[in-house]
C-alpha positions in Angstrom: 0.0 0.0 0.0 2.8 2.5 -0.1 4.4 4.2 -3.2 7.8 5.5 -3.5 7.4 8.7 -5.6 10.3 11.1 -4.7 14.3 10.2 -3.7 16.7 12.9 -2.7 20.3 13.1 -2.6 22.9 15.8 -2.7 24.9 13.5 -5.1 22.8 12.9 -8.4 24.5 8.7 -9.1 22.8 8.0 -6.0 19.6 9.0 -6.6 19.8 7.0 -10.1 21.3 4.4 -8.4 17.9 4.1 -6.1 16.0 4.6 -9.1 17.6 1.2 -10.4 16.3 -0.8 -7.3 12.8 0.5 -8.3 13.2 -0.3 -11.9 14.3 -3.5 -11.3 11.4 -4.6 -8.9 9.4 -3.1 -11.8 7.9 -0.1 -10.4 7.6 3.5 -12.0 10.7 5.3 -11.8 10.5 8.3 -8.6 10.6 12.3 -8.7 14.5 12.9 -8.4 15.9 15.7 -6.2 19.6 15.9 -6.3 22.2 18.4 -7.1 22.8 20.9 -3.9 22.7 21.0 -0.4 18.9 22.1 -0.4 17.4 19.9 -3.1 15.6 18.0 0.1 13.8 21.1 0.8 11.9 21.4 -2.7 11.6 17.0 -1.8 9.7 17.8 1.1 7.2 21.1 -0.3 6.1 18.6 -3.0 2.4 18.0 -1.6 2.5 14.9 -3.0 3.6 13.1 -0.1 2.5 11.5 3.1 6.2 10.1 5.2 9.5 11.2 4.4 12.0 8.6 5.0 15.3 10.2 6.2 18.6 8.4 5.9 21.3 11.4 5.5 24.1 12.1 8.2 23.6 12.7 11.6 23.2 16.2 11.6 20.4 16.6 9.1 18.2 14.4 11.0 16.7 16.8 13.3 16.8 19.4 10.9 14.8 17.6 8.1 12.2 16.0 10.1 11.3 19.4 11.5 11.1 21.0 8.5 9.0 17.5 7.1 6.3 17.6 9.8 6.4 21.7 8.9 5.5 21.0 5.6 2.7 18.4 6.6 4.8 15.3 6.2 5.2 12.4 8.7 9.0 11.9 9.4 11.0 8.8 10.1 14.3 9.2 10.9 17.8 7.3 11.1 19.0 7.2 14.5 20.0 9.4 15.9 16.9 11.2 16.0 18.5 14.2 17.2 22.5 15.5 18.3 21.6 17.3 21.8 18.5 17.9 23.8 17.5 21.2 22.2 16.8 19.3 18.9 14.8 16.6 20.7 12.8 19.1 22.2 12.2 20.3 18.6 11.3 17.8 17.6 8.5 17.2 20.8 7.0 20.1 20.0 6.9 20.2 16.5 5.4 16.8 16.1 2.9 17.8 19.2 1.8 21.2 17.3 1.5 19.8 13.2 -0.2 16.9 15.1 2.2 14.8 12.5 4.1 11.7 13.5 8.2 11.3 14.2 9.6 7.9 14.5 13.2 7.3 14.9 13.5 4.2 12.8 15.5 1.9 15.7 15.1 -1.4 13.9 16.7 -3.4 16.3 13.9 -3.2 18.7 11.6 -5.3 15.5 14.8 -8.1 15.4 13.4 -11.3 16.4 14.8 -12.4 19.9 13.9 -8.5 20.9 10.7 -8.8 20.5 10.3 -12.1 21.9 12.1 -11.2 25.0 9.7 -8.0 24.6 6.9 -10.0 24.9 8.1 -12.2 27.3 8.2 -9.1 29.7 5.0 -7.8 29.1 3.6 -11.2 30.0 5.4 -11.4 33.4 8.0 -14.3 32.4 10.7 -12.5 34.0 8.9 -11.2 36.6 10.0 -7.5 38.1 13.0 -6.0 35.6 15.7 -5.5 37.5 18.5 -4.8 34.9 19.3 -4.7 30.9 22.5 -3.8 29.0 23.0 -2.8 25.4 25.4 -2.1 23.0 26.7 -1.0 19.6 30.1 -3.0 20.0 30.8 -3.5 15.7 34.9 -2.8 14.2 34.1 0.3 12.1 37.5 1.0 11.9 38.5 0.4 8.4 35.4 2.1 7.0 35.2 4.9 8.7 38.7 5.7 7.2 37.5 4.4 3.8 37.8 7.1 1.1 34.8 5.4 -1.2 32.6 4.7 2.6 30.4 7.3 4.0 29.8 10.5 1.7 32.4 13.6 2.6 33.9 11.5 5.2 31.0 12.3 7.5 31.1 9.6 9.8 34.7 10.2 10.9 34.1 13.7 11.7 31.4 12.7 14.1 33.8 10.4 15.7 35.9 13.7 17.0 33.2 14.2 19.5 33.5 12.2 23.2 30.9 10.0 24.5 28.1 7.6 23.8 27.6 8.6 20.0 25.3 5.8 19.1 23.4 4.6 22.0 20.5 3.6 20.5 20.5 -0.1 18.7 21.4 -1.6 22.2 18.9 1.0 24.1 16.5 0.9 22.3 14.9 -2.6 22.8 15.5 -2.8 26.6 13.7 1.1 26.8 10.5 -1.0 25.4 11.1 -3.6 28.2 11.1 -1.1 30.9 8.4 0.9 29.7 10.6 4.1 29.4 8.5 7.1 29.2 5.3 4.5 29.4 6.2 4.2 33.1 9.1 4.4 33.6 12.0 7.0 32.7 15.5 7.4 32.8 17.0 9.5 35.9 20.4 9.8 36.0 23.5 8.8 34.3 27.3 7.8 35.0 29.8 7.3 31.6 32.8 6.8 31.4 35.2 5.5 28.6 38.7 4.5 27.3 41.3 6.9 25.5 41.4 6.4 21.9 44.0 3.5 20.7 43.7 3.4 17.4 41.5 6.3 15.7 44.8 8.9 16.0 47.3 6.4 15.4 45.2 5.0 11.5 44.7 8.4 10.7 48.8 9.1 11.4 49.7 5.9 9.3 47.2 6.7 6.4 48.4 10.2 6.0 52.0 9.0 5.7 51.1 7.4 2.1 47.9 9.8 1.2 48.0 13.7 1.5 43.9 13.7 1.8 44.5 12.4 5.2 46.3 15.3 6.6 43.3 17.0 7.6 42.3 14.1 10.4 46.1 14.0 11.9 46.6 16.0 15.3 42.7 15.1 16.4 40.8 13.9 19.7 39.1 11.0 18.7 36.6 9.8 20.8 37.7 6.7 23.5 37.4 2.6 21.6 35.1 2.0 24.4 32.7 4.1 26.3 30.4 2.5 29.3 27.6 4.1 30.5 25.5 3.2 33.5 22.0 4.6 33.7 19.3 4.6 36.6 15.5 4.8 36.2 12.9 6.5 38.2 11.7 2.9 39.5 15.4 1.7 40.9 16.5 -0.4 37.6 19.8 0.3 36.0 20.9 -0.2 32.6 24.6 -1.0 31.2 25.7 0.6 27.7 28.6 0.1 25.6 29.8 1.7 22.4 33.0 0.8 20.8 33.2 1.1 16.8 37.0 0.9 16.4 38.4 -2.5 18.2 39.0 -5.6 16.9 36.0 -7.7 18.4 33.1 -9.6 17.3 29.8 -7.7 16.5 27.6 -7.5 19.7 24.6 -5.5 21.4 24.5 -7.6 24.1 20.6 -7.7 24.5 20.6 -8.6 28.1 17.4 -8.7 30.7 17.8 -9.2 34.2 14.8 -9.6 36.2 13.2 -11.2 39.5 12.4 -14.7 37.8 14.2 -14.9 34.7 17.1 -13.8 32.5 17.9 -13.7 29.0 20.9 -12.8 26.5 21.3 -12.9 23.2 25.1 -12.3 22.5 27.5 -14.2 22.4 25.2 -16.4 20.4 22.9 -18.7 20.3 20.4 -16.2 22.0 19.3 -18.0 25.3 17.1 -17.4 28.5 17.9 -19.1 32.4 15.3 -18.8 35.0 18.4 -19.8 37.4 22.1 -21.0 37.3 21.4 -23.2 34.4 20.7 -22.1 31.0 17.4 -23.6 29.0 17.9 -26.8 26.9 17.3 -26.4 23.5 13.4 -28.0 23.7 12.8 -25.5 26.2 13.7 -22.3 24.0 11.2 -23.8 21.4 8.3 -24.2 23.5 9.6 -20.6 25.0 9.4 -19.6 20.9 5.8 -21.4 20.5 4.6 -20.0 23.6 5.9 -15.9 23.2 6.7 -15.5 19.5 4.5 -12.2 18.8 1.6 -11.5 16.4 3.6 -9.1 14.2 6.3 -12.2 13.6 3.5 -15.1 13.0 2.2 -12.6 10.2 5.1 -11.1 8.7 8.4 -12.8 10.1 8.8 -15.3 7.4 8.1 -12.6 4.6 10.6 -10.3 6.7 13.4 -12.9 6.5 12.9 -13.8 3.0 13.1 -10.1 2.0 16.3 -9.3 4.5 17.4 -6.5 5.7 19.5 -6.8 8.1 18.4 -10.5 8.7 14.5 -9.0 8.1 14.1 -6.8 11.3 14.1 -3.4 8.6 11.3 -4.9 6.8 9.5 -5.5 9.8 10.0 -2.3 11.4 9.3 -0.7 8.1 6.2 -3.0 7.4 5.0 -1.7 10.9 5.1 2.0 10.7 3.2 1.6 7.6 0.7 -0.7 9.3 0.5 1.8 12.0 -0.4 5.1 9.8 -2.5 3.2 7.3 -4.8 1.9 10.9 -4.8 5.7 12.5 -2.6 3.6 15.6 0.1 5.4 17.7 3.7 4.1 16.8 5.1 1.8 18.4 7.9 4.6 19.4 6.8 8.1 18.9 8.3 11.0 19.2 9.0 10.8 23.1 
């Protein structure tokens, strides 16, 4: 039930090359914007459209799904939403006052152990939460130093800054568990994290062979890791971890920690203990049979034939759409 009739990009060969993935799941070729730094805006007036879909750098992500609600458009936006707390206040009160919805598209609360676990909570399994942990824990090293990677090198600049930088994927599914702002809410914060290893030191070596380089020698990089520790209004606590640059398997942890129960999902296979022993295999099926939710019975199998990102982007996609087509609330709005 949706159509995709407009793509934008400041580069023209990537709006064609979007255009190609239409073509070749033979639909009508889209309106194309391209060609300078504003051609979104004149994207966004068309009246034409219902939901812009944004997927730019960091920085535009606030900006755009302002100025989309503004203009009459529901927003969905790339985490992160916003870059500091006056743009998510922005964003609160611009969706509250065009009465238009903002969703930060955090697919990783629609992957498939997630939701289970989700529902597994909302049915009691694990009794009172006492504690989850998160993480974006993936070695971005190499492309965040790759010429051809991320458009104008965008993604290392934003590594310059200190701190948590993309909290979110590892947050995001254990904020549904505990309700957060349904509830629940975050109170207060501890982080702390590592000095940077290896960000200063690639940028030295690559510069030695490659003049384009210079520019990110003599930088603060943010730390490898940071850990943050959070505390809710209810007494729970939350762990999160962010590391993009060491050499370690891909993890965000996905842990829930609660009066009867327990679950984790990394380092694989995902599993869940209701004491010192882990589940046996049978056990996690019946646990599967017995807590595997609605949205996955109707569209799971669909969602992992089609991908992305194992299916959980089709699924969260799928949702939204479900959601705006029905008159529902999201499943994350704009708080």
């Amino acid at each position: 039930g949706v159509e995709i009739v407009a793509l934008c990009d400041k580069y023209e060969d990537r709006v064609e090359k979007s255009q190609k993935i239409l073509e070749n799941q033979g639909l009508p070729r889209a309106k194309s914007f391209s060609g300078s730094e504003d051609a979104w805006k004149r994207m966004v007036e068309d009246p034409d459209i219902d939901l812009i879909y944004i997927t730019t750098p960091w920085a535009y992500h606030a900006p755009m799904a302002i100025y989309a609600m503004e203009n009459g458009k529901h927003a969905a936006t790339e985490i992160p939403a916003a870059l500091n707390p006056e743009e998510a206040w922005q964003l609160v009160e611009t969706s509250e006052r065009t009465k238009k919805h903002c969703m930060m598209l955090e697919n990783c609360c629609y992957d498939f152990f997630e939701l289970m676990t989700l529902n597994m909570a909302r049915q009691g399994y694990f009794g009172e939460i006492i504690h989850g942990e998160g993480a974006y824990i993936h070695d971005l090293l190499d492309l965040n130093f790759n010429k051809n990677g991320y458009a104008d090198m965008w993604r290392l600049h934003e590594n310059k800054k200190q701190g948590n930088l993309y909290p979110m994927h590892g947050l995001g599914p254990i904020s549904q568990i505990m309700n957060i702002n349904r509830g629940d809410k975050f109170e207060y914060l501890t982080s702390m994290q590592s000095a940077d290893f290896l960000m200063a030191k690639r940028a030295e070596e690559l510069a030695a062979e490659d003049d384009f380089f210079d520019e990110f020698t003599g930088v603060s990089y943010r730390g490898n890791m940071n850990t943050t520790v959070i505390r809710t209004n209810k007494g729970r606590t939350i762990m999160v971890q962010h590391d993009v640059t060491s050499p370690r398997p891909y993890s965000r942890i996905h842990l829930v920690s609660g009066t009867k129960a327990f679950a984790r999902k990394w380092p694989s296979p995902a599993r869940v203990a209701k004491g010192h022993s882990w589940l046996s295999a049978d056990e996690m099926k019946d646990l599967e049979k017995q807590f595997t939710p609605e949205i996955v019975k109707h569209v799971g199998e669909m969602a992992r034939q089609i991908g992305g990102h194992g299916g959980m982007d089709f699924m969260m996609d799928w949702r939204l759409v479900d959601c705006l087509r029905n008159g529902l609330p999201l499943d994350m709005d704009v708080y």
